[in-house]
C-alpha positions in Angstrom: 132.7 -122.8 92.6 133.6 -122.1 89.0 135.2 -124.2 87.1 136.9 -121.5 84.6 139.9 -119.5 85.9 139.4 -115.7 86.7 141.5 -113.0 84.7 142.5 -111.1 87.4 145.6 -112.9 89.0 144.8 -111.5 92.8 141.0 -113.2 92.6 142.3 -116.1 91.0 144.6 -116.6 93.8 141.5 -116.2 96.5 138.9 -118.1 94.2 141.6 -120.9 94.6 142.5 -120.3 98.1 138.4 -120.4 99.1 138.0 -124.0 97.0 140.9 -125.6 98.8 139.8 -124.7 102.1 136.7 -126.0 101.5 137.7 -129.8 100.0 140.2 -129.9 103.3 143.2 -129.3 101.5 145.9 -127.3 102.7 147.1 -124.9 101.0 149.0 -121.6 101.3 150.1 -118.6 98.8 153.5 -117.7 98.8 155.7 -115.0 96.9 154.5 -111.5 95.8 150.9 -112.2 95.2 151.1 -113.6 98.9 152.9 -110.4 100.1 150.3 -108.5 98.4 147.9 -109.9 100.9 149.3 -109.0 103.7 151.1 -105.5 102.8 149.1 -102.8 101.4 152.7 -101.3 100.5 152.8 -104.1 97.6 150.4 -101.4 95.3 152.7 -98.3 96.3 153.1 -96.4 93.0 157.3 -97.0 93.7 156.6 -100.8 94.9 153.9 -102.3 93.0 154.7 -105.0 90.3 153.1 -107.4 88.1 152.5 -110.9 88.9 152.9 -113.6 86.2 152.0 -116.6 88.0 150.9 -118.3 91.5 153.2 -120.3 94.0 151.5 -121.7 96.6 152.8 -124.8 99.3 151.1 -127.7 100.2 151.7 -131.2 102.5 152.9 -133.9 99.8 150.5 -136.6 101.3 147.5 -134.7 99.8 149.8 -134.2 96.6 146.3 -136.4 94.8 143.9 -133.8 96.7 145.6 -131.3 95.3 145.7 -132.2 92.0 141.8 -133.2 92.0 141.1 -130.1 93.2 143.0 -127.9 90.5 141.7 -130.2 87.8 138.5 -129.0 89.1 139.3 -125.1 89.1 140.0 -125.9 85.2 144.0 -126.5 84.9 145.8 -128.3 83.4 148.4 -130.1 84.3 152.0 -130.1 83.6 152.6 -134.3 83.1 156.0 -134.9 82.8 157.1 -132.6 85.2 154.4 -133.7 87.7 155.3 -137.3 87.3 159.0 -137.4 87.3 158.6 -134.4 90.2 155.4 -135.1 91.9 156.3 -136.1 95.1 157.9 -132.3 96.0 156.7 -129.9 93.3 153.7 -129.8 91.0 152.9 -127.6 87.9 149.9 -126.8 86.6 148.6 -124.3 83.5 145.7 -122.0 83.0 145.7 -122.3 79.5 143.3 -119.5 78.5 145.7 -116.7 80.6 149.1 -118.1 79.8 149.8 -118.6 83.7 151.0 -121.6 85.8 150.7 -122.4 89.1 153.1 -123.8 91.0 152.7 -125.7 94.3 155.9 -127.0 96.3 155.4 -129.9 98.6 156.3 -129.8 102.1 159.7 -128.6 101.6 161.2 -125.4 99.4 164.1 -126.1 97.2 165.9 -123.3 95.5 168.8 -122.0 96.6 168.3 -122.8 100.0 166.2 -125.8 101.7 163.8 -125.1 103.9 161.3 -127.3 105.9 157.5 -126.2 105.6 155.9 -129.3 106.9 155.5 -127.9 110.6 154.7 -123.9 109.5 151.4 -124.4 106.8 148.7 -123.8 109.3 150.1 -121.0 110.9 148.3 -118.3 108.8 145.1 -119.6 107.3 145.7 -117.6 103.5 150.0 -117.8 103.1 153.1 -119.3 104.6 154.3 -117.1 107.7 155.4 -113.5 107.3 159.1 -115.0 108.5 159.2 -117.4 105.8 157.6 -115.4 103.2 160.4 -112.7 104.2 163.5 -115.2 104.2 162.3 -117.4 100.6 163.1 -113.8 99.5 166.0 -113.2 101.0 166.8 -117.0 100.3 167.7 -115.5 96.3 171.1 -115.5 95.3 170.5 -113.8 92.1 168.3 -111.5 93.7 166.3 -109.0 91.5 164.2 -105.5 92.1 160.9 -108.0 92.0 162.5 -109.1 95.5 163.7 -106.3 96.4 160.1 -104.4 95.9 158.2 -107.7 98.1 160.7 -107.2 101.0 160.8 -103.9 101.1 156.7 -104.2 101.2 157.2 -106.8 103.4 158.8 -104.7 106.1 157.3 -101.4 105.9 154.1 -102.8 107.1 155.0 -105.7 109.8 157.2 -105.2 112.8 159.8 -107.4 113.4 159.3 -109.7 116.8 160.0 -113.1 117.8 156.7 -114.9 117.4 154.7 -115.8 114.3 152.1 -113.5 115.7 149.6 -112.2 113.3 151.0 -109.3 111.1 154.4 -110.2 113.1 157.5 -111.3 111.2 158.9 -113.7 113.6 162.7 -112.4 113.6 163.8 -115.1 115.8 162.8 -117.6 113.5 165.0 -116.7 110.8 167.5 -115.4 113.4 167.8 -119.6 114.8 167.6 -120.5 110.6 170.9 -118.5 110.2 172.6 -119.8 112.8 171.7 -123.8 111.8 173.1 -123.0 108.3 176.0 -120.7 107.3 174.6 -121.0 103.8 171.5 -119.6 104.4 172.6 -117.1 106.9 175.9 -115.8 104.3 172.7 -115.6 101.6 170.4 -113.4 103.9 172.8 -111.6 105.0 174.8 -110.3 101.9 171.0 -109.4 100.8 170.6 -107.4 103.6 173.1 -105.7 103.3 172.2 -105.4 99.7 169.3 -103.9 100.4 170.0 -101.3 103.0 171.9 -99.9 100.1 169.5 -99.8 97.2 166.5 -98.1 99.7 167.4 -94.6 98.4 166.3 -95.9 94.7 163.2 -97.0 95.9 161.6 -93.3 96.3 160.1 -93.8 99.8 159.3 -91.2 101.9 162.2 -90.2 104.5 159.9 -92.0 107.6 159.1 -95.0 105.5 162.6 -95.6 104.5 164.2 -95.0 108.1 161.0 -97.0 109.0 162.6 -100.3 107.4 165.8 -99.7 107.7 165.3 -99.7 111.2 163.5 -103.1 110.7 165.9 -104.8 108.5 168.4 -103.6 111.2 167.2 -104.8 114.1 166.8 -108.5 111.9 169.9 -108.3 111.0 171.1 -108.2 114.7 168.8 -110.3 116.1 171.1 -112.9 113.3 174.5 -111.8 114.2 173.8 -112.2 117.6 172.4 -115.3 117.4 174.9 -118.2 119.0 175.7 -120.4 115.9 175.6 -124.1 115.8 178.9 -126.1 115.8 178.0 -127.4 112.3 177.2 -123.4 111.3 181.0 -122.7 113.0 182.5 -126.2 110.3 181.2 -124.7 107.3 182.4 -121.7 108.7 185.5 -122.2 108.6 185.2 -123.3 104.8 183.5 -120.2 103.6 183.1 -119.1 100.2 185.9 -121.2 99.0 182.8 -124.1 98.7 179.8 -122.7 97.3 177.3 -122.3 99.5 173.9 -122.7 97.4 171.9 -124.2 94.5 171.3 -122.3 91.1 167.8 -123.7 90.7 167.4 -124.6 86.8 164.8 -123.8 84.3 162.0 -126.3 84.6 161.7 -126.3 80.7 165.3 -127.2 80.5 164.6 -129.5 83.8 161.3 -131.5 82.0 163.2 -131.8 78.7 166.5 -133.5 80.2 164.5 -135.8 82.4 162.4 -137.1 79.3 165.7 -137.9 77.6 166.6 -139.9 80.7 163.1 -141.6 80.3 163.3 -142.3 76.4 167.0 -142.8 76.7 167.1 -140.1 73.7 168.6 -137.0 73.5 166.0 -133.7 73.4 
């Protein structure tokens, strides 16, 4: 296996996947590049995007496999940030192309929480098509990068209830929403988002009624979901309690957590 990183963003991400699988390490793509695996929509001419960096998950008990094994593939690592964050989230940095990789560690913590531990070896490449689909939908400051991966996302996989292969497991996110009126209000306002930007997207008339159908039926497969009785208690809060977490910069993140260290201001 080499020990230089490729160029190409998309072989980088297999060359990587291929050497953790072989050292026993598990490890699974996430985020467009991951979506780009899985939906040859990703590279249509009104869908396609560029990728500036790999996101993968992995189990934090092999958090010094994994960083053995990227210090083999020729990274470096981020050290502050992987010491004072190691035990959930891990940084490291192909010099030579200006790209990081980042690897979250069991759980996913952005504007929503969600558990990973029990999901990783579900697909042997990414994360679950459900889970890819709802750390999307997950974004509160949602952007036409997300927008593009869903829409890819959904124009090629049916919506079910199983993690089948090529399935997004609707029910899945469907029994998410209704533990969590956070992440179900989040979804769903995205939704809802997106069923109105499709027109901007330049689909053809059967793709577009294609997802819309899809994102429809998710939708109800949500709503009529029965909610939990802590969903119903935060419920009855609503919006006047905000609901998620604006995940900050890591630079600004590394640079006040070595002023806690040093006890100095940066």
């Amino acid at each position: 296996m080499s020990t230089t990183p490729a160029r190409d963003i998309v072989q980088e991400s297999e060359r990587i996947l291929k050497a953790a699988a072989q050292e026993g390490v598990v490890l699974r793509l996430f985020g467009g590049l991951a979506i780009r695996l899985h939906s040859p929509s990703a590279t249509h001419r009104t869908l396609a995007r560029t990728y500036a960096d790999i996101d993968f998950f992995g189990l934090k008990k092999q958090g010094k496999d994994i960083k053995k094994l990227f210090a083999g593939l020729g990274y470096t690592p981020r050290e502050i940030f992987n010491a004072l964050q190691g035990d959930r989230r891990l940084i490291f940095q192909d010099i030579e192309n200006q790209r990081r990789i980042d690897v979250f560690l069991d759980v996913f913590e952005m504007c929503h929480h969600f558990d990973f531990r029990d999901r990783l070896r579900l697909d042997p490449m990414t994360i679950p098509l459900a889970d890819l689909l709802d750390t999307k939908l997950q974004v509160v400051e949602i952007t036409e990068r997300e927008y593009k991966d869903i829409i890819a996302l959904l124009r090629d996989h049916e919506v079910g209830t199983s993690d089948a292969p090529e399935v997004i497991n609707g029910k899945y996110i469907a029994d998410l929403c209704a533990e969590d009126w956070g992440i179900y209000k989040t979804l769903t306002i995205n939704i809802a988002n997106i069923l109105k930007a499709m027109p901007e997207f330049g689909l053809k008339a059967a793709d577009r009624e294609l997802v819309e159908k899809r994102i429809r039926k998710l939708l109800e497969m949500i709503e009529s979901t029965p909610k939990s009785m802590k969903w119903k208690m935060r419920a009855r809060v609503g919006e006047k309690k905000r609901w998620y977490e604006l995940p900050e910069a890591d630079k600004k993140l590394v640079e006040n957590q070595r002023g806690i260290l040093t006890g100095k201001p940066v």
